[in-house]
Backbone as a ProteinNet text record, in pm:
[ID]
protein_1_A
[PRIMARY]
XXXXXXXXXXXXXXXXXXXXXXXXXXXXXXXXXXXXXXXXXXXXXXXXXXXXXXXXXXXXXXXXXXXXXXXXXXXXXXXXXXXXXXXXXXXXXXXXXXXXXXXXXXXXXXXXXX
[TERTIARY]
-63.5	-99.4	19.5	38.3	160.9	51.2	153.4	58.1	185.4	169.6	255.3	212.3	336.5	310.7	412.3	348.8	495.3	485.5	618.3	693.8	759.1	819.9	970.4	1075.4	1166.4	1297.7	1261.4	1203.7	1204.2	1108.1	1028.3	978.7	830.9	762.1	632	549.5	422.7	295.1	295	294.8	294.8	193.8	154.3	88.6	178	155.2	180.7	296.8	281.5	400.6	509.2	503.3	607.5	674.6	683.2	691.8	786.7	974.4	1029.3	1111.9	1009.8	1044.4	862.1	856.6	729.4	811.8	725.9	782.3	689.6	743.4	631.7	602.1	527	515.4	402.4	516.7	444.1	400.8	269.2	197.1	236.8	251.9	295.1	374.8	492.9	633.8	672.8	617.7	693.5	790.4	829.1	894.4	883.9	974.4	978.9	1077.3	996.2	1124.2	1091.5	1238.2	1236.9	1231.1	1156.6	1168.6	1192.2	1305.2	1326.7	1189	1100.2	1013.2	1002.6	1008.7	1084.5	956.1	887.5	728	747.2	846.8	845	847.3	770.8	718	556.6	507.4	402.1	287.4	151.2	116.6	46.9	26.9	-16.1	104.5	247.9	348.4	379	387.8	377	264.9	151.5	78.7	102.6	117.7	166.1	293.6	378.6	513.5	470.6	362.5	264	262.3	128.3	61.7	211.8	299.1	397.1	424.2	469.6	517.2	424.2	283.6	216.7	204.7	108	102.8	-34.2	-111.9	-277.7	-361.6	-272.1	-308.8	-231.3	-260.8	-214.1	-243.5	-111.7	-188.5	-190.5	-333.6	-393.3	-445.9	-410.6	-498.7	-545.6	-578.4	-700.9	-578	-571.9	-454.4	-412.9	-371.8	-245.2	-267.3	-426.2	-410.2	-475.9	-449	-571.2	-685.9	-798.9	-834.5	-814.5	-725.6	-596.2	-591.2	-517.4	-421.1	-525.8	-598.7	-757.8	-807.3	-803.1	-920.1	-820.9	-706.5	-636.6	-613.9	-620.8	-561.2	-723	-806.7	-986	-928.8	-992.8	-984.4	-857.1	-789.6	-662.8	-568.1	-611.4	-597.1	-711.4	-708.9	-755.9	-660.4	-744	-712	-708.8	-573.2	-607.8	-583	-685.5	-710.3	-637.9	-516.8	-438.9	-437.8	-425.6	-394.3	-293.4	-185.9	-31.8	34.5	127.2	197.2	338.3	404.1	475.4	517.3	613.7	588.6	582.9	708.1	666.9	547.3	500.6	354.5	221.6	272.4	154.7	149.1	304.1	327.8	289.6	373.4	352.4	272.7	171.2	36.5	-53.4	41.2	-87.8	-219.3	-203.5	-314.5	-344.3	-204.6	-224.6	-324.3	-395.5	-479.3	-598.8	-675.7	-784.5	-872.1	-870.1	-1002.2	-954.6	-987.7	-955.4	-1065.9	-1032.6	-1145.9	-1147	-1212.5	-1228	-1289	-1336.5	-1360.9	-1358	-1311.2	-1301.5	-1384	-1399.8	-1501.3	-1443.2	-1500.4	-1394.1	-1344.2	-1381.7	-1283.1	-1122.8	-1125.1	-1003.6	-895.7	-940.3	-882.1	-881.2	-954.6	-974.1	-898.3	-852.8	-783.4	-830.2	-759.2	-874.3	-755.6	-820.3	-745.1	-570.5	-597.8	-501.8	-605.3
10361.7	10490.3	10584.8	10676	10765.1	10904.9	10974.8	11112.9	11238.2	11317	11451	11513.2	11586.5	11681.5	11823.7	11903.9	12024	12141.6	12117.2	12220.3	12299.4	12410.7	12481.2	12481.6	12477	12430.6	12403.5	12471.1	12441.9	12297.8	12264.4	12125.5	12190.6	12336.3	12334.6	12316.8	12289.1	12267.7	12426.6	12501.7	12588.7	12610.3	12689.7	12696	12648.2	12634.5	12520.1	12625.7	12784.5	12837	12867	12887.5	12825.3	12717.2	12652	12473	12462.2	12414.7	12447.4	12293.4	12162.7	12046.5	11983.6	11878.2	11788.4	11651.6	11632.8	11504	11396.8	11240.7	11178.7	11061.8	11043.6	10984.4	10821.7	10707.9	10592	10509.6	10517.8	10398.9	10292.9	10229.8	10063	10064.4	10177.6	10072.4	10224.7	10299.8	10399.8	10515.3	10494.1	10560.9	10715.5	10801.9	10911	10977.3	11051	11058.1	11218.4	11282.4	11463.1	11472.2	11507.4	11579.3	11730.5	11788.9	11878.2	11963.8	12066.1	12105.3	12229.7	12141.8	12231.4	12310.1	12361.7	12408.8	12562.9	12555.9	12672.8	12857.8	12820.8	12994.6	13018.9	12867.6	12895	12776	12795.7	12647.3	12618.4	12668	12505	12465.5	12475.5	12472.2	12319.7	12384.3	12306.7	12165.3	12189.4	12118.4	11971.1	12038.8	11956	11850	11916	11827.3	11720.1	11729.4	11642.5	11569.4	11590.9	11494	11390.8	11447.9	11348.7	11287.6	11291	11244.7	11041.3	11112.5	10948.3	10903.4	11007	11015.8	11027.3	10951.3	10907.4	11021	11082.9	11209.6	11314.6	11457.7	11596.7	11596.1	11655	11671.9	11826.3	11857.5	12013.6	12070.3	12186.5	12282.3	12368.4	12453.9	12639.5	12678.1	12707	12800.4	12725.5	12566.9	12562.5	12586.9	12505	12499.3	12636.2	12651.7	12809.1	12725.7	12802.6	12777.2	12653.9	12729.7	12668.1	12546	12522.4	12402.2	12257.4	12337.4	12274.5	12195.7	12298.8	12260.8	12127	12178.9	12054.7	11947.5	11926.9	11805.5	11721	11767.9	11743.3	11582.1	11456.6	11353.7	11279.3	11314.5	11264.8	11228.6	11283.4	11249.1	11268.3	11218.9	11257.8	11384	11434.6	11549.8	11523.4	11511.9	11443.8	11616.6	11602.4	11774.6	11740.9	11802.6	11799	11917.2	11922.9	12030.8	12055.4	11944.3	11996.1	12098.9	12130.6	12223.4	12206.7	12094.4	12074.2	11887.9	11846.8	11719.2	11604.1	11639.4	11526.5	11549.7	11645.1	11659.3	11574.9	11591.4	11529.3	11360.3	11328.5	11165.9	11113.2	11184.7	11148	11156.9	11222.9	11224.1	11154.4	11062.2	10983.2	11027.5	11174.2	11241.4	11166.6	11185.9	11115.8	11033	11077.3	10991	10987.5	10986.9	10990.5	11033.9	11172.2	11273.7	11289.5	11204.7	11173.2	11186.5	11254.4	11367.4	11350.5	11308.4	11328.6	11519.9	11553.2	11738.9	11758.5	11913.3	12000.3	12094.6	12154.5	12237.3	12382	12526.3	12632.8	12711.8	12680	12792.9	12732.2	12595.6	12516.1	12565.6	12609.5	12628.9	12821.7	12884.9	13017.2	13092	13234.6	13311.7	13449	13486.7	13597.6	13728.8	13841.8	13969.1	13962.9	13933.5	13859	13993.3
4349.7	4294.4	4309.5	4190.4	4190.9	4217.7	4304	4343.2	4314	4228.4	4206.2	4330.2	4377.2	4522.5	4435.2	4426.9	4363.1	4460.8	4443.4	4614.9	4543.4	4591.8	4629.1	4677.8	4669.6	4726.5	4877.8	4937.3	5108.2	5077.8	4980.7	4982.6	5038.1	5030.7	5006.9	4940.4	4937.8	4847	4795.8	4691	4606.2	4473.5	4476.4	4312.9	4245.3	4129	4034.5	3971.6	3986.1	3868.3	3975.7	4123.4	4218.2	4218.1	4168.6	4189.7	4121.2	4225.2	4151.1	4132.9	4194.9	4149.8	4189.6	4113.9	4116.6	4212.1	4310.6	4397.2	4346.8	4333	4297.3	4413.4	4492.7	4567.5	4496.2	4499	4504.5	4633	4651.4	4773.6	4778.4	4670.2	4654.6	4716	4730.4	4814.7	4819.8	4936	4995.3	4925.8	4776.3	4773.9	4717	4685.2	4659.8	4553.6	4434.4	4363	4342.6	4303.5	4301.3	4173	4090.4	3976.8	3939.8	3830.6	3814.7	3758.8	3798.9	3726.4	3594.5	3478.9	3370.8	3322.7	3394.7	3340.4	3461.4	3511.4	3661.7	3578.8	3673.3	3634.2	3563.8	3525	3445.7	3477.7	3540.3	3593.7	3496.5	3389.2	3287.2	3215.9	3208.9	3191.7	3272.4	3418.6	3498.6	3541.9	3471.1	3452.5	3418.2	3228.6	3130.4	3184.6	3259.3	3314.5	3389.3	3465.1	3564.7	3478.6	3401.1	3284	3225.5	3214.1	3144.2	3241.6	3362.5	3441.5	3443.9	3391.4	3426.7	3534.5	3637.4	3761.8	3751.4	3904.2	3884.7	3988.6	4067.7	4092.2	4154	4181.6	4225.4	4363.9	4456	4547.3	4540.3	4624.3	4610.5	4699.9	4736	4830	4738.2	4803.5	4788.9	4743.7	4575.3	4497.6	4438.5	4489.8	4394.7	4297.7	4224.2	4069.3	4006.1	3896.7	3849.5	3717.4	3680.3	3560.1	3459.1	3431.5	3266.5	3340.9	3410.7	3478.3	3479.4	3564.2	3643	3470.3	3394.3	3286.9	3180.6	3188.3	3142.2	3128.8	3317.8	3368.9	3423.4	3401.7	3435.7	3315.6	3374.7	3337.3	3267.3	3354.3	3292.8	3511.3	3548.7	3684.7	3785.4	3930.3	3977.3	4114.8	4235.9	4290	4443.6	4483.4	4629.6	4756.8	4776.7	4869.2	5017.6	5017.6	5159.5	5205.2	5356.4	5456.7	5475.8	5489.3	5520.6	5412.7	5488	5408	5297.7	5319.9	5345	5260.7	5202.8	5132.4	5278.2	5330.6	5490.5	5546.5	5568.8	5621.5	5564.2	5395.6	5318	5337.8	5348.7	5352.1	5459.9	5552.6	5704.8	5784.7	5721.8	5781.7	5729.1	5621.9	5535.5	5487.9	5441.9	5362.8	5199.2	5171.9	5031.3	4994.4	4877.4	4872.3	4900.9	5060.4	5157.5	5105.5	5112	5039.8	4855.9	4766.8	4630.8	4565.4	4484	4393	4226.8	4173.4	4011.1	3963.5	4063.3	3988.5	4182.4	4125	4248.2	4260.5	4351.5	4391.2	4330.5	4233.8	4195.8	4302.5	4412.1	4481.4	4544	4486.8	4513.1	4362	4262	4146.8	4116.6	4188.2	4148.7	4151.5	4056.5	4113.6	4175	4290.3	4334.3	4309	4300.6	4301.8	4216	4079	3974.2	3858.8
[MASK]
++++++++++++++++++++++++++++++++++++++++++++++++++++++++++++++++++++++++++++++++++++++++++++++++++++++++++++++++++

């Protein structure tokens, strides 16, 4: 399974219009690749770059995704809900994956005071 993680240069988990590369993490064989994220500044922008990427799921906390993004990418991946902050955090803690979601709950996608 390929899992999009999209960070910021320091390599955090970010809303999606922060995100100023998509990491793609494959299970099969450990590895990790940086993608430039040409969607930055805009998360269904950023979305769409996912979707091409041909990746089987997002990883996500509370924010990253909004609405738009959420309503896009609904059956076309699934949504793996991590705590870390951080892309080593997500790997190295072997979150990836675990708690794996086909729909999310809306306060994982909402925007508040926007």
């Amino acid at each position: 399974m390929k899992i999009a993680i999209a960070v910021n240069v320091n390599k955090e988990l970010v809303p999606l219009d922060a995100a100023e590369y998509i990491y793609v993490y494959n299970e099969a064989d450990g590895s990790v690749v940086q993608n430039d994220n040409l969607g930055f500044g805009n998360k269904e922008a950023t979305m769409a770059n996912i979707l091409r990427l041909g990746v089987d799921a997002i990883a996500v906390k509370a924010g990253t995704l909004c609405p738009g993004s959420y309503a896009m990418s609904q059956g076309s991946i699934r949504y793996s809900v991590v705590n870390g902050n951080t892309v080593e955090d997500v790997i190295g803690k072997k979150e990836l994956g675990k708690d794996l979601r086909e729909q999310l709950d809306a306060e994982m996608y909402a925007e508040y005071g926007e």
